[in-house]
FIZATOR-364408 format. One record per residue: residue number from 1; residue in one letter; x, y, z of N, C-alpha, C in turn. Coordinates in Angstrom, 3 decimals. Each point is the difference from the previous one (the first is absolute). Layout:
// FIZATOR-364408
ROBA;NUM;A;X;Y;Z;X;Y;Z;X;Y;Z
...
//
This chain:
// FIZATOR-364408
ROBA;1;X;107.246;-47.265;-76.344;0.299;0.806;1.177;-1.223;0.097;0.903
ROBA;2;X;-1.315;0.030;-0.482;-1.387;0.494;0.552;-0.045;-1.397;0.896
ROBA;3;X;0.385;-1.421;-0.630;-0.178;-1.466;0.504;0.504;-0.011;1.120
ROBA;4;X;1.446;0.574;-0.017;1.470;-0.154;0.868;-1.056;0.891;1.167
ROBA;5;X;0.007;1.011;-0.040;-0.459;0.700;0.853;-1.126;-0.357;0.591
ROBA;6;X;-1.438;-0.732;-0.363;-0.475;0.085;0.386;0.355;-1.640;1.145
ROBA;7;X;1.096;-0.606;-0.559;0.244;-1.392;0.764;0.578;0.521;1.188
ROBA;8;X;0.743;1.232;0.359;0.597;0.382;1.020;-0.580;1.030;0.582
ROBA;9;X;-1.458;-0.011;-0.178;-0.960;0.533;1.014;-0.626;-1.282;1.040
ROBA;10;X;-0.451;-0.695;-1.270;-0.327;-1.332;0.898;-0.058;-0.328;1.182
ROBA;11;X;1.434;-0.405;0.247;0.246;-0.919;1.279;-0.327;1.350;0.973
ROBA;12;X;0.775;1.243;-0.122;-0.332;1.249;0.908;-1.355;0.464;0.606
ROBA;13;X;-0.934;-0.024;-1.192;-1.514;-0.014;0.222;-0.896;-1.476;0.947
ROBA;14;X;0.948;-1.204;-0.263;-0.105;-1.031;0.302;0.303;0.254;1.867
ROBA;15;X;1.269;0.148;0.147;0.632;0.042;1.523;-0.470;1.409;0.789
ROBA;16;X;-0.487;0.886;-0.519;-0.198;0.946;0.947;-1.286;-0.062;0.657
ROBA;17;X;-1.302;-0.903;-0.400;-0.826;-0.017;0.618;0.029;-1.347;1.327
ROBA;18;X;1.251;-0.778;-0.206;-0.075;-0.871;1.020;0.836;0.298;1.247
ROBA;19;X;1.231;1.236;0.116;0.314;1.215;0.971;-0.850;0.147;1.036
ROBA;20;X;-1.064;0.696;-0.776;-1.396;0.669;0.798;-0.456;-1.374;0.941
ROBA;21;X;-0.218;-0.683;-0.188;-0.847;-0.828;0.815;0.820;-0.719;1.219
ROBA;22;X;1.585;-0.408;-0.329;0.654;-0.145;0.935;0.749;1.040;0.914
ROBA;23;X;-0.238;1.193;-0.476;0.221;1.116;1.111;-1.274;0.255;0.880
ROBA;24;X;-1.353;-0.393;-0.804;-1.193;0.183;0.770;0.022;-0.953;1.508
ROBA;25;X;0.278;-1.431;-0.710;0.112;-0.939;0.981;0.927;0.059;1.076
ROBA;26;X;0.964;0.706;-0.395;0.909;0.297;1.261;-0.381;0.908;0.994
ROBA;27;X;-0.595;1.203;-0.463;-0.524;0.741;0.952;-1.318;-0.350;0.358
ROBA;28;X;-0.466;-0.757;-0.882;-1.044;-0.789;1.540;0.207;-0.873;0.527
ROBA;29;X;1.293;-0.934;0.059;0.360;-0.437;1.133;0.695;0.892;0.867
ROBA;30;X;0.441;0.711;-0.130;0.977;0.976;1.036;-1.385;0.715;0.807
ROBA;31;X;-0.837;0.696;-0.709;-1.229;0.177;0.798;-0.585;-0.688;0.937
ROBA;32;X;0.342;-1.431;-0.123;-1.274;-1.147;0.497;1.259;-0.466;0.999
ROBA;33;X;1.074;0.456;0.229;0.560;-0.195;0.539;0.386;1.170;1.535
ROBA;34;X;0.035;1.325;-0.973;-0.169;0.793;1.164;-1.540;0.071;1.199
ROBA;35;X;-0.877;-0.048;-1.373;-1.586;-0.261;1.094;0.302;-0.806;0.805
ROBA;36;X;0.497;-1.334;-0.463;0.280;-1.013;1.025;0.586;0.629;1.960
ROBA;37;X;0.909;0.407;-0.622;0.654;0.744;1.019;-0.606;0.842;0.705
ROBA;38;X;-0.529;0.826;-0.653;-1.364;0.829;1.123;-0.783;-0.551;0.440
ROBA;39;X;-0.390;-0.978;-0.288;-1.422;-0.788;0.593;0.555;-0.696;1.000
ROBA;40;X;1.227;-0.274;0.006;0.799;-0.709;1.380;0.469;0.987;0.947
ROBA;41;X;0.485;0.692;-0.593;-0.180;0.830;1.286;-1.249;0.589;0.837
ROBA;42;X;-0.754;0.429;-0.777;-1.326;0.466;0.316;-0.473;-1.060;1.058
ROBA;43;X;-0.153;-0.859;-0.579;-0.427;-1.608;0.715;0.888;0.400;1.532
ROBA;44;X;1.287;0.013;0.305;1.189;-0.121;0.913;-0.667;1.363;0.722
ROBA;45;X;-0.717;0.802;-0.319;-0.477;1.053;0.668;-1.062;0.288;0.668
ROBA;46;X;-1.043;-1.157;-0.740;-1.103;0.111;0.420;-0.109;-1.595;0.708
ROBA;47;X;-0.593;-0.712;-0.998;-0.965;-1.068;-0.041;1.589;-0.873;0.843
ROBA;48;X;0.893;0.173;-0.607;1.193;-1.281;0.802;0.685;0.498;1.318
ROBA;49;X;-0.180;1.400;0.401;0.291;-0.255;1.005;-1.024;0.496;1.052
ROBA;50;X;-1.035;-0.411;-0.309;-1.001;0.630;1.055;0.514;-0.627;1.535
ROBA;51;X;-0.517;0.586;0.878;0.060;-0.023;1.800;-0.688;-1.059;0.018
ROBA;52;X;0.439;-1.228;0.936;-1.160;-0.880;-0.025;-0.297;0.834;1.421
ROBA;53;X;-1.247;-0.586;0.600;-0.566;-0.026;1.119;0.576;0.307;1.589
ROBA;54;X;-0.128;0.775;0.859;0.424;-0.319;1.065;1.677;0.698;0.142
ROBA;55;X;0.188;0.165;-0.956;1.501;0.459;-0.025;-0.341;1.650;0.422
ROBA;56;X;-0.577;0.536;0.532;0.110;1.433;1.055;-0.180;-0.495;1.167
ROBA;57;X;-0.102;-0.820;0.692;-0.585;-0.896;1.069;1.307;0.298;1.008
ROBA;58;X;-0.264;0.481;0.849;1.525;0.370;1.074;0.566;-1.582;0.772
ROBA;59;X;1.312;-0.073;0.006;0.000;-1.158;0.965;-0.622;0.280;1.914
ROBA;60;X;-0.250;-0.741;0.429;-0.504;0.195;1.445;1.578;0.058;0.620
ROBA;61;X;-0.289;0.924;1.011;1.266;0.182;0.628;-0.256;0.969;1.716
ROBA;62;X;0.875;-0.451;1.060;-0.688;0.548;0.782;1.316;0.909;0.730
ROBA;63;X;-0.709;1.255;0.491;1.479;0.907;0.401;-0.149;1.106;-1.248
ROBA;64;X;0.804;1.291;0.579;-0.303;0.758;-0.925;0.800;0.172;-1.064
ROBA;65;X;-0.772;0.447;-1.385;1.027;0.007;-1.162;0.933;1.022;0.260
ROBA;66;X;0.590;0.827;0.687;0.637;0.789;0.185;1.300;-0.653;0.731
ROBA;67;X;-0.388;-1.117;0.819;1.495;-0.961;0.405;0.911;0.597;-0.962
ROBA;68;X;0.730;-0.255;0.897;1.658;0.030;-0.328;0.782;-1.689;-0.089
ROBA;69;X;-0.753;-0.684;0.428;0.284;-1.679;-0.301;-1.470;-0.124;-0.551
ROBA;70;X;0.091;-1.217;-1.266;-0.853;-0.882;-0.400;0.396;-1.207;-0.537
ROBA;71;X;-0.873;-0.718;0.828;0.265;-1.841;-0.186;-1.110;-0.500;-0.965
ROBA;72;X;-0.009;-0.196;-0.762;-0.148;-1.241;-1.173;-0.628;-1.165;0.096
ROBA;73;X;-0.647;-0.823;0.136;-0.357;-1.138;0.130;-0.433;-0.439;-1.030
ROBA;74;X;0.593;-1.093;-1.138;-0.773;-0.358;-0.877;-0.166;-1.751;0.106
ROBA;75;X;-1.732;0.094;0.471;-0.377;-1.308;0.219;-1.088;-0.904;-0.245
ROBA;76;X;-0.507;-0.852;0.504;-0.718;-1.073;-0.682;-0.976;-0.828;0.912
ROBA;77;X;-1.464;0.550;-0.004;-0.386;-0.695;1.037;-0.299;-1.281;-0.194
ROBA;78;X;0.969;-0.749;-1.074;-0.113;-1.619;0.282;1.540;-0.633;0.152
ROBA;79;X;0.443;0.728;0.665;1.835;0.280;0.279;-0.043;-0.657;1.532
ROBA;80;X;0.346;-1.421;0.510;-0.099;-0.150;1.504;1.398;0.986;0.663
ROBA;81;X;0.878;0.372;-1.063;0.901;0.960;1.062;-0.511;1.206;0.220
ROBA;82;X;-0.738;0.438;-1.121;-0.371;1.121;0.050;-1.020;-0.177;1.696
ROBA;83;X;-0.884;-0.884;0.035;-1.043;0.191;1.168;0.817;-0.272;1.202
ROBA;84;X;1.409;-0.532;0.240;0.551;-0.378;0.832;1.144;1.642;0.325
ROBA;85;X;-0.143;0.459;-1.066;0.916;1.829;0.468;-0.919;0.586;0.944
ROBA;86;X;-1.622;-0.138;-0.538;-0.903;0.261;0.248;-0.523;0.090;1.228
ROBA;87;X;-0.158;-1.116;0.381;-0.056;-0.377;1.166;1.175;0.408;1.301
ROBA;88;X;1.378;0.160;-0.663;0.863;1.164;1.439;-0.202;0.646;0.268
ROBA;89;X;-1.125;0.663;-0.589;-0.508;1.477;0.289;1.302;1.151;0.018
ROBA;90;X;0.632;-0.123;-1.269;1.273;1.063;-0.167;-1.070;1.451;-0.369
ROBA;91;X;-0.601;-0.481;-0.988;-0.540;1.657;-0.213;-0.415;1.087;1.331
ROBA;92;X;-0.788;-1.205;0.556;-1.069;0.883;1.275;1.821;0.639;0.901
ROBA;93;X;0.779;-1.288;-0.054;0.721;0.911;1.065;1.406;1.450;-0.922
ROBA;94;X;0.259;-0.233;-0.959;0.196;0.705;-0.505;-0.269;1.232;0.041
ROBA;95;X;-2.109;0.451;-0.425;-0.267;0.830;0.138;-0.029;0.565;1.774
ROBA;96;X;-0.235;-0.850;0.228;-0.101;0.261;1.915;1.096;1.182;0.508
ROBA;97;X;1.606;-0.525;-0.744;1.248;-0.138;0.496;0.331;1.625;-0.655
ROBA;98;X;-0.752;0.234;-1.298;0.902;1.103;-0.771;-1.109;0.775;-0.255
ROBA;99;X;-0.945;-0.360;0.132;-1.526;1.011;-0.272;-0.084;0.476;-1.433
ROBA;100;X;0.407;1.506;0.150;-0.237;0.942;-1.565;1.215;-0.192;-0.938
ROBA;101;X;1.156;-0.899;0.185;1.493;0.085;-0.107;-0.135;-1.394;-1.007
ROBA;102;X;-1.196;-0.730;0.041;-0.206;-0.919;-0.818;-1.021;-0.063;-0.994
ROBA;103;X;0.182;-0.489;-1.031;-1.016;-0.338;-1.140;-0.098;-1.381;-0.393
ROBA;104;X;-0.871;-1.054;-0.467;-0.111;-1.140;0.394;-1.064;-0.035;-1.215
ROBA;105;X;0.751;-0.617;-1.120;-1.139;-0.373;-1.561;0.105;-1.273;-0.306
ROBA;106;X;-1.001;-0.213;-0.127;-0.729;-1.385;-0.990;0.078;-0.061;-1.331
ROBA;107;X;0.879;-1.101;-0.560;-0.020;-0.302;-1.842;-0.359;-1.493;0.265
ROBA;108;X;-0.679;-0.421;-1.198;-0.643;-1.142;-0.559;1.156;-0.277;-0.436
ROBA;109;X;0.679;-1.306;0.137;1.020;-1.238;-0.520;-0.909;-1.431;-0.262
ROBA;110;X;-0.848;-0.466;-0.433;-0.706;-0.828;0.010;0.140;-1.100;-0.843
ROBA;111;X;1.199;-1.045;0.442;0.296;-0.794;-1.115;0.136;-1.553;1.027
ROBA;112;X;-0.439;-0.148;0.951;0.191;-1.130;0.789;-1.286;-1.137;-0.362
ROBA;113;X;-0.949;0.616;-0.163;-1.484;-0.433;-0.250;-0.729;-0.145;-0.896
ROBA;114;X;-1.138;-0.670;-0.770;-0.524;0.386;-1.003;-0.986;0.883;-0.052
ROBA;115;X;-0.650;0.161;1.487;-0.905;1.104;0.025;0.345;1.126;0.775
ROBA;116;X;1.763;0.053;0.419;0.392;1.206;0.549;-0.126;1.517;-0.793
ROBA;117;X;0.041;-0.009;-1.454;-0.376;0.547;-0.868;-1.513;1.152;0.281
ROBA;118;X;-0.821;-0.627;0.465;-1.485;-0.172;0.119;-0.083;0.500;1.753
ROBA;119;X;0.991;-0.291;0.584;0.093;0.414;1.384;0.475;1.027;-0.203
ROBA;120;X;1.133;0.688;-0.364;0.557;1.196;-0.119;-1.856;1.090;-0.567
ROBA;121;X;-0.225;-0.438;-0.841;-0.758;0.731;-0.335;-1.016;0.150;0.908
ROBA;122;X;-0.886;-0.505;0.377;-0.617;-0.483;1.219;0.025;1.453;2.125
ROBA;123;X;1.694;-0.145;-0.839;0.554;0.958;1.376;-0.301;1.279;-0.598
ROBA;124;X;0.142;0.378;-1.278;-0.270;1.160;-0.467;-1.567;0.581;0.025
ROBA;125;X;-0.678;-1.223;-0.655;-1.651;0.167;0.202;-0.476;0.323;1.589
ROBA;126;X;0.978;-0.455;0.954;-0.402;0.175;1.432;0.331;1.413;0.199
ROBA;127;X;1.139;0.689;-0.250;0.534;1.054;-0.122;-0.699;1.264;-0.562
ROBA;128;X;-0.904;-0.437;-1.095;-0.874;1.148;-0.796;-1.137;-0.002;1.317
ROBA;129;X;-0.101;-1.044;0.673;-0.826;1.303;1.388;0.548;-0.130;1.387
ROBA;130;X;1.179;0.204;-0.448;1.043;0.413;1.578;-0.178;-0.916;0.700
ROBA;131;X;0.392;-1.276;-0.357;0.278;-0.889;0.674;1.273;-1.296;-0.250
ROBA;132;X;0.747;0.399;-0.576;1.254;-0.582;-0.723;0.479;-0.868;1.387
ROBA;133;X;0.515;0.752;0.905;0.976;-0.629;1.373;-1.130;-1.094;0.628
ROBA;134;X;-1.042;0.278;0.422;-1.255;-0.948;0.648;0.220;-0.690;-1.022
ROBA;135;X;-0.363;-0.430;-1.447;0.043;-1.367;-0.776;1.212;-0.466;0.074
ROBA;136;X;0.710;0.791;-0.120;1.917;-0.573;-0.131;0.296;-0.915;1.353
ROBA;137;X;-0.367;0.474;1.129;-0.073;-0.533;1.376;-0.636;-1.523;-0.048
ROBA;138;X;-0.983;0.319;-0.739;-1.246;-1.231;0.003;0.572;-0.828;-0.859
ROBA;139;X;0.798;0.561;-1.165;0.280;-1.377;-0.942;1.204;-0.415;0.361
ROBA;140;X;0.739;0.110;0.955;1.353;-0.458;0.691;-0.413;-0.641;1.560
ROBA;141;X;-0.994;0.412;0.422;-0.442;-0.503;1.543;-0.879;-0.900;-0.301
ROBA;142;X;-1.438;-0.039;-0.863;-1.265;-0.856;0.310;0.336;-0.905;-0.927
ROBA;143;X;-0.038;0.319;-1.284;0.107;-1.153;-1.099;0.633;-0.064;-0.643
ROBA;144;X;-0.099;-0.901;-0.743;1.267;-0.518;-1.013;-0.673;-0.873;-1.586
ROBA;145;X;-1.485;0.516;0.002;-0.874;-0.067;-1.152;0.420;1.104;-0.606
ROBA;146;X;0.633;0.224;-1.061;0.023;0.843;-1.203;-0.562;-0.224;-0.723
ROBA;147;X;-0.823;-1.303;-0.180;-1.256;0.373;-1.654;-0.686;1.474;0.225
ROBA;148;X;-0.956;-0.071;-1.054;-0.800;1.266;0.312;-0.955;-0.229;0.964
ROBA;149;X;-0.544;-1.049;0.181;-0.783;-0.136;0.693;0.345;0.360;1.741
ROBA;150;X;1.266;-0.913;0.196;0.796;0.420;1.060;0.171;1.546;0.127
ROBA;151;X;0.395;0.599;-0.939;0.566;1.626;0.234;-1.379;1.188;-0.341
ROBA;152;X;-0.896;-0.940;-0.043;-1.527;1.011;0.175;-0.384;-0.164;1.415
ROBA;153;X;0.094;-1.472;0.542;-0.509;-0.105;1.207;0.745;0.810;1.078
ROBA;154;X;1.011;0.075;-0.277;1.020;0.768;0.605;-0.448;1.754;0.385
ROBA;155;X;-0.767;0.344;-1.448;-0.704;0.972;-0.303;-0.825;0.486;1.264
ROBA;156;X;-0.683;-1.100;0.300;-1.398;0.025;0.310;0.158;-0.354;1.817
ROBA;157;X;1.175;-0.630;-0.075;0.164;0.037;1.629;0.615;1.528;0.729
ROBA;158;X;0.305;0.882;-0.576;1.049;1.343;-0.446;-1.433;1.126;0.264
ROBA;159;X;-1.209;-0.696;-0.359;-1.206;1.006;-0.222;0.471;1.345;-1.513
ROBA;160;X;0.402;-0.800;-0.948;0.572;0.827;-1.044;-1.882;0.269;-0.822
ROBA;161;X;0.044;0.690;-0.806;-1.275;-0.080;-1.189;0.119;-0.544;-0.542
ROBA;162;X;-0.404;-1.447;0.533;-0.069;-1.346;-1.157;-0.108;0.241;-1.436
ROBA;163;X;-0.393;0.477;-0.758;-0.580;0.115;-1.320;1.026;1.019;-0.714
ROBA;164;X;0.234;1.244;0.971;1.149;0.398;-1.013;1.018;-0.831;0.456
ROBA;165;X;0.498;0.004;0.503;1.560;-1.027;-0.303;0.130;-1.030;-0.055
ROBA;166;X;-1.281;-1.238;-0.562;-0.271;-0.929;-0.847;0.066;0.712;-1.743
ROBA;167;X;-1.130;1.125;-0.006;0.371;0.556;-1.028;2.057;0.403;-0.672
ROBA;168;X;0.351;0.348;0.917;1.497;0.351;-0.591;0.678;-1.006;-0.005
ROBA;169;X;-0.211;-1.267;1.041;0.586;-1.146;-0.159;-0.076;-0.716;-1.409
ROBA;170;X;-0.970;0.044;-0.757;-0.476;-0.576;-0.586;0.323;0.349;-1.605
ROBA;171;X;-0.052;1.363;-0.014;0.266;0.974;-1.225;1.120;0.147;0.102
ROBA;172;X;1.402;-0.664;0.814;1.161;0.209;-0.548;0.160;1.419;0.317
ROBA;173;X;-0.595;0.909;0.633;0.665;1.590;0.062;1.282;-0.132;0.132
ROBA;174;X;0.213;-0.491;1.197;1.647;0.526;0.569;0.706;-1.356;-0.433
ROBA;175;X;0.197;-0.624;-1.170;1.178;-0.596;-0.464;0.807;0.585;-0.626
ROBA;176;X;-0.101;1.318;-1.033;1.001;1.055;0.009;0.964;-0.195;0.926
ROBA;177;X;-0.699;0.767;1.110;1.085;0.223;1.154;0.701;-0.902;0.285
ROBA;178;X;-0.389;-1.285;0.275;0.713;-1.100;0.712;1.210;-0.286;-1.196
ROBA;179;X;-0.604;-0.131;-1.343;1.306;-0.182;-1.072;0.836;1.278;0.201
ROBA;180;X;-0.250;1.076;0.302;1.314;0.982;0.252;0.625;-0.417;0.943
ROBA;181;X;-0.573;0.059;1.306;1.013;-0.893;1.313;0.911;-0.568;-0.241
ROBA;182;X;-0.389;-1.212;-0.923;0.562;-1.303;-0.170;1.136;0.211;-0.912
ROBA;183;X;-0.359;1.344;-1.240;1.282;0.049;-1.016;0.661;0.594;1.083
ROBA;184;X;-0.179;1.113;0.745;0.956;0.561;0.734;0.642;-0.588;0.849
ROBA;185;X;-0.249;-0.886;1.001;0.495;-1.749;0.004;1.107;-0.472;-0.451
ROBA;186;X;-0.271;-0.343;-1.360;0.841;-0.201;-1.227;1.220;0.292;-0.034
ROBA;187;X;-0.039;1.712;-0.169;0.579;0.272;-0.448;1.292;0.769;0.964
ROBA;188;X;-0.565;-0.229;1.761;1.054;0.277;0.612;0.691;-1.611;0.329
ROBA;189;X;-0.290;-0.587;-0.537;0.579;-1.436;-0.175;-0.020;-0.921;1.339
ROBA;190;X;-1.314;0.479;0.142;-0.627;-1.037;1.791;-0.161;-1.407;-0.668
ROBA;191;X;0.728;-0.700;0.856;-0.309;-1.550;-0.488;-0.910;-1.084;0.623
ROBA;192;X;-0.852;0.745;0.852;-0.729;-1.101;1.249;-0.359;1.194;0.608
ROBA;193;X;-1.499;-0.094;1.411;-0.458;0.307;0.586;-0.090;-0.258;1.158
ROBA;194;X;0.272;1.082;1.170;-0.434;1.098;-0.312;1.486;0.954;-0.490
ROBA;195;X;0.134;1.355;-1.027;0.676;0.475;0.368;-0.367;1.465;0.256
ROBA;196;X;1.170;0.575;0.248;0.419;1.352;0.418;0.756;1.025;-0.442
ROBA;197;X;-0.434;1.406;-0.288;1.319;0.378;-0.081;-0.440;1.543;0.922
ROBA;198;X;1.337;0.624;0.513;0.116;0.645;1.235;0.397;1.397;-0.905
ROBA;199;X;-0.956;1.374;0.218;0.662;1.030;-0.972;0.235;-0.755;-1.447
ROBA;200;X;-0.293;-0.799;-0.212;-0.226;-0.359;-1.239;0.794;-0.979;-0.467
ROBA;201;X;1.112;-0.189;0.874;1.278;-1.323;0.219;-0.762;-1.092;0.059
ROBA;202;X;0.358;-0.859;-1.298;-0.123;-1.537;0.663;0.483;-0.655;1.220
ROBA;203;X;-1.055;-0.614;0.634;0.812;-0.674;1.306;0.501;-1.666;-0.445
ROBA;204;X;0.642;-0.500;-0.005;0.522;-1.229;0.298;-1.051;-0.930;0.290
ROBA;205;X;-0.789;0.125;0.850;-0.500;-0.692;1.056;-0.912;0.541;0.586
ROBA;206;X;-1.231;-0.845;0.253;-1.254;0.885;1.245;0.216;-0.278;0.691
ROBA;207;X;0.419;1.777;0.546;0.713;0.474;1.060;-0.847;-0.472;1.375
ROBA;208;X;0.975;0.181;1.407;-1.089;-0.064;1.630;-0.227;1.462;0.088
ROBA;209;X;-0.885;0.368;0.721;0.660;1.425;0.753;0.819;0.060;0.541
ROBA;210;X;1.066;-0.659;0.819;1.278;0.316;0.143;0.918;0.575;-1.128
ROBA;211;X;-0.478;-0.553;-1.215;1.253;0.384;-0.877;-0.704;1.436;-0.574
ROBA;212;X;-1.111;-0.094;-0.247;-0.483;1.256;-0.239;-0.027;1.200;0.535
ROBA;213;X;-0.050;0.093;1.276;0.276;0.790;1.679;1.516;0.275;-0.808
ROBA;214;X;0.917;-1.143;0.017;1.207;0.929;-0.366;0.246;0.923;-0.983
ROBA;215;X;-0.859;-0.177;-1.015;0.060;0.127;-1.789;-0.541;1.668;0.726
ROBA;216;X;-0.916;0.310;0.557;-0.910;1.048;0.249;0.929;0.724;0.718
ROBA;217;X;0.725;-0.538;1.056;0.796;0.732;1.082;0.645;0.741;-0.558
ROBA;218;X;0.878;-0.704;-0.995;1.562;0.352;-0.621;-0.452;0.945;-1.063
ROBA;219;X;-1.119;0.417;-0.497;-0.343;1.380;-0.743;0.091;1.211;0.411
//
């Protein structure tokens, strides 16, 4: 009986210490699994979605933000339609025509070029010392060099502070911004440059001031 008994402790004394170790292992994978999960988020909070650069950067826009109309422009200063809207001089008469009744903004669409990218940014660096419209003018009227070299000299005919906005040109500040433009772009589903949208409506088409005069009237 003492034999019997002690054979049917055995296997019991045998199996209960190998329990323990596969319940251990489970809860440290379930552990190593939840950490996992915090460290991704954490990451998604901090380190993954940091602000890049330039993204507080206002678009240039002329007319007051208080309009009751605002027009849109999202464009490309290596866009020949874009310099050819440009050149009708719709904005100047626009504002002429409606004064305080209009608002008139600038977005970066910059996908015609390889260094339109680099131009968008460029307009912004002109912009950090109040001079956005004078370069914008200059890179649609004088030249049609978009390297950097081109869009410094540009700088320097402007009487800008050579050195800082070589400096921002250079350091990438305002490519943030220009990649927001461009998703926002995107994502109102502009397919070509230049476009528009009116109160926030996609337009079809870059508009004349005739059609715009009506768009404004009929509000």
């Amino acid at each position: 009986m003492a034999n019997r008994k002690q054979i049917n402790r055995t296997p019991h004394q045998e199996t209960q210490p190998q329990a323990k170790p596969r319940r251990r292992l489970t809860n440290t994978l379930l552990g190593l699994i939840l950490f996992s999960g915090f460290v991704f988020l954490l990451w998604q909070q901090t380190g993954g979605s940091a602000p890049s650069p330039g993204l507080d950067v206002a678009d240039p826009a002329r007319g007051p933000a208080d309009a009751p109309i605002e027009i849109v422009q999202y464009s490309d200063f290596g866009c020949p339609s874009c310099r050819g809207w440009h050149r009708a001089g719709i904005v100047d008469q626009l504002l002429e025509t409606y004064g305080e009744k209009v608002r008139f903004v600038w977005k970066d669409f910059p996908v015609v070029t390889p260094y339109s990218p680099k131009a968008a940014e460029a307009g912004h660096c002109a912009a950090s010392q109040g001079k956005f419209w004078e370069y914008h003018d200059y890179l649609y009227e004088s030249t049609t060099n978009l390297r950097d070299e081109g869009l410094k000299a540009a700088a320097a005919s402007l009487g800008l502070n050579q050195s800082e906005f070589d400096d921002c040109l250079d350091s990438g500040r305002m490519a943030g911004k220009v990649q927001a433009n461009d998703s926002a772009a995107r994502r109102l589903g502009l397919r070509g440059t230049p476009g528009f949208t009116f109160n926030g409506q996609v337009l079809p088409a870059p508009p004349s001031f005739a059609q715009l005069a009506q768009m404004i009237d009929s509000q």
